[in-house]
C-alpha positions as CSV (number, residue, x, y, z in Angstrom):
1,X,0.0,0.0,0.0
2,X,2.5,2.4,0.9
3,X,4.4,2.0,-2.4
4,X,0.9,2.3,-4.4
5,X,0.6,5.7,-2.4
6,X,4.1,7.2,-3.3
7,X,3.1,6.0,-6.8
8,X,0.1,7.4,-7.3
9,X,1.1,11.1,-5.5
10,X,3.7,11.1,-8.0
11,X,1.2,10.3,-10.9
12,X,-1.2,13.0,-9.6
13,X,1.9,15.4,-9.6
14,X,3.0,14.3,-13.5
15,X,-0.6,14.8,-14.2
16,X,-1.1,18.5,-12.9
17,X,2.3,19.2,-14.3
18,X,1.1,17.8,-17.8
19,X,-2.3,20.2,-17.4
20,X,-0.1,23.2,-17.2
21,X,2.6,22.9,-19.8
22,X,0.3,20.7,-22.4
23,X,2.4,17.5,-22.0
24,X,0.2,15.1,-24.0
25,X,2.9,12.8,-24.3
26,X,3.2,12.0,-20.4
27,X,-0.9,12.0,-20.6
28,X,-0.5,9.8,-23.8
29,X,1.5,7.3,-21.1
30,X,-1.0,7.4,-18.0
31,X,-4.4,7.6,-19.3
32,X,-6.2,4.5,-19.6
33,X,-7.4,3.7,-23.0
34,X,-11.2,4.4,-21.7
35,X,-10.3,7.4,-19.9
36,X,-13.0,10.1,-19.7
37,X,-12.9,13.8,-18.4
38,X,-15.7,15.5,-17.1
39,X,-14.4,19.1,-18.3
40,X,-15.7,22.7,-15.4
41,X,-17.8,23.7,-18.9
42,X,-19.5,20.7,-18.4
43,X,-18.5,19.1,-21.8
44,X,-17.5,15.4,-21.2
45,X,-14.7,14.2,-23.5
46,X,-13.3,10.9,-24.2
47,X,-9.5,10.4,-24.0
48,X,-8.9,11.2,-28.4
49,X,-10.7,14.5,-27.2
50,X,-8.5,15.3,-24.1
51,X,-5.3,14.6,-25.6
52,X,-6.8,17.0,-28.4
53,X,-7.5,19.6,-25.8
54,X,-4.6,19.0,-23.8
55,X,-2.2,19.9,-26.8
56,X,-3.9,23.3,-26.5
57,X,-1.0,25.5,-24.5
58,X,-3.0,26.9,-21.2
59,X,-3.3,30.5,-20.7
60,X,-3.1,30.3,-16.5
61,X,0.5,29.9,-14.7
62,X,1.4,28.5,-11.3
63,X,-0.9,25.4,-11.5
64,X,-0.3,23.8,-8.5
65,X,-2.4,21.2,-6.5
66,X,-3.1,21.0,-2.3
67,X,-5.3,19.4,0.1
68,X,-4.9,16.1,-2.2
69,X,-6.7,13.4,-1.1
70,X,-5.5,9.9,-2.1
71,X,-8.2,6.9,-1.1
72,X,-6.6,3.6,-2.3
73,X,-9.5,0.5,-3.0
74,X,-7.1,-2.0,-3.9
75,X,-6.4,-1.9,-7.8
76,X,-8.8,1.3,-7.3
77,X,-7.7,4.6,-6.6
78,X,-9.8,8.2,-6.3
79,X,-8.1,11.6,-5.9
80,X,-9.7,14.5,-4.9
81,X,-7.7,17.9,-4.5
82,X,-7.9,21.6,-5.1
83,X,-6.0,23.4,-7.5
84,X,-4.4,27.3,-7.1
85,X,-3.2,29.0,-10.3
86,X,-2.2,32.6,-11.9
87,X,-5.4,34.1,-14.2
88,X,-3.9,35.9,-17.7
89,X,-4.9,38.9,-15.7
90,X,-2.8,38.2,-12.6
91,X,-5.6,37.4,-10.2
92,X,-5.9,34.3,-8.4
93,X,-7.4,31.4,-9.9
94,X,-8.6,28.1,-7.8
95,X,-10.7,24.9,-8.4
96,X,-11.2,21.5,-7.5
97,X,-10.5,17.6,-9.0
98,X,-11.4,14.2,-9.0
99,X,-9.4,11.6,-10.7
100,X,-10.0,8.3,-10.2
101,X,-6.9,5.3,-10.9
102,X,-7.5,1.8,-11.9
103,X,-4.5,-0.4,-11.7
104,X,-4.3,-2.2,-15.3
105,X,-2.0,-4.7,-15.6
106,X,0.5,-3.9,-13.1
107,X,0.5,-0.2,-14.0
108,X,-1.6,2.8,-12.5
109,X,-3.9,4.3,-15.2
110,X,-6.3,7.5,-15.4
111,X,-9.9,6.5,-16.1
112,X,-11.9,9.2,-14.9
113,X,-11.3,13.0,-14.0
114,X,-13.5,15.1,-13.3
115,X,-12.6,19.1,-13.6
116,X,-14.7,22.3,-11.6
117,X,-13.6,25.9,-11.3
């Protein structure tokens, strides 16, 4: 358990760092291949469609994630955290996450995220 956790806090940390500088090939490596994302404008897209998005460079800076959550349910994992970052206009941005892990043979995946702001 205690090497899934160290796992899977460094695989939430790759995954906000891929968010902020549009790293769709580390997303390309630890998204399932039925991973969905629930996105804060309420679109839902399936993982073709967040790769797409995610090539998009973002316009906020200083993405970072705290209050993270981890619940481990055997080869099932959920995250929840909030998320701080830099508007385009300076101003503080925040929001929250889900992301929910599946382990798939042997390796921790993404299957589910779920994004609010």
């Amino acid at each position: 358990m205690r090497n899934d956790l160290a796992e899977l806090t460094s695989l939430n940390r790759d995954y906000v760092n891929s968010v902020q500088h549009s790293d769709v090939k580390r997303f390309d490596e630890i998204l399932a291949a039925d991973f969905y994302c629930s996105n804060p404008d309420k679109s839902l897209v399936d993982r073709a469609g967040f790769l797409k998005q995610t090539a998009v460079p973002v316009a906020i800076k200083n993405l970072e994630a705290h209050d993270v959550k981890i619940r481990l349910m055997g080869d099932f994992a959920i995250i929840h955290a909030a998320t701080r970052y830099t508007m385009p206009d300076g101003t503080p941005g925040a929001g929250r996450y889900t992301d929910v892990w599946a382990r798939q043979n042997g390796r921790w995946l993404a299957v589910s995220a779920h994004v609010s702001r």
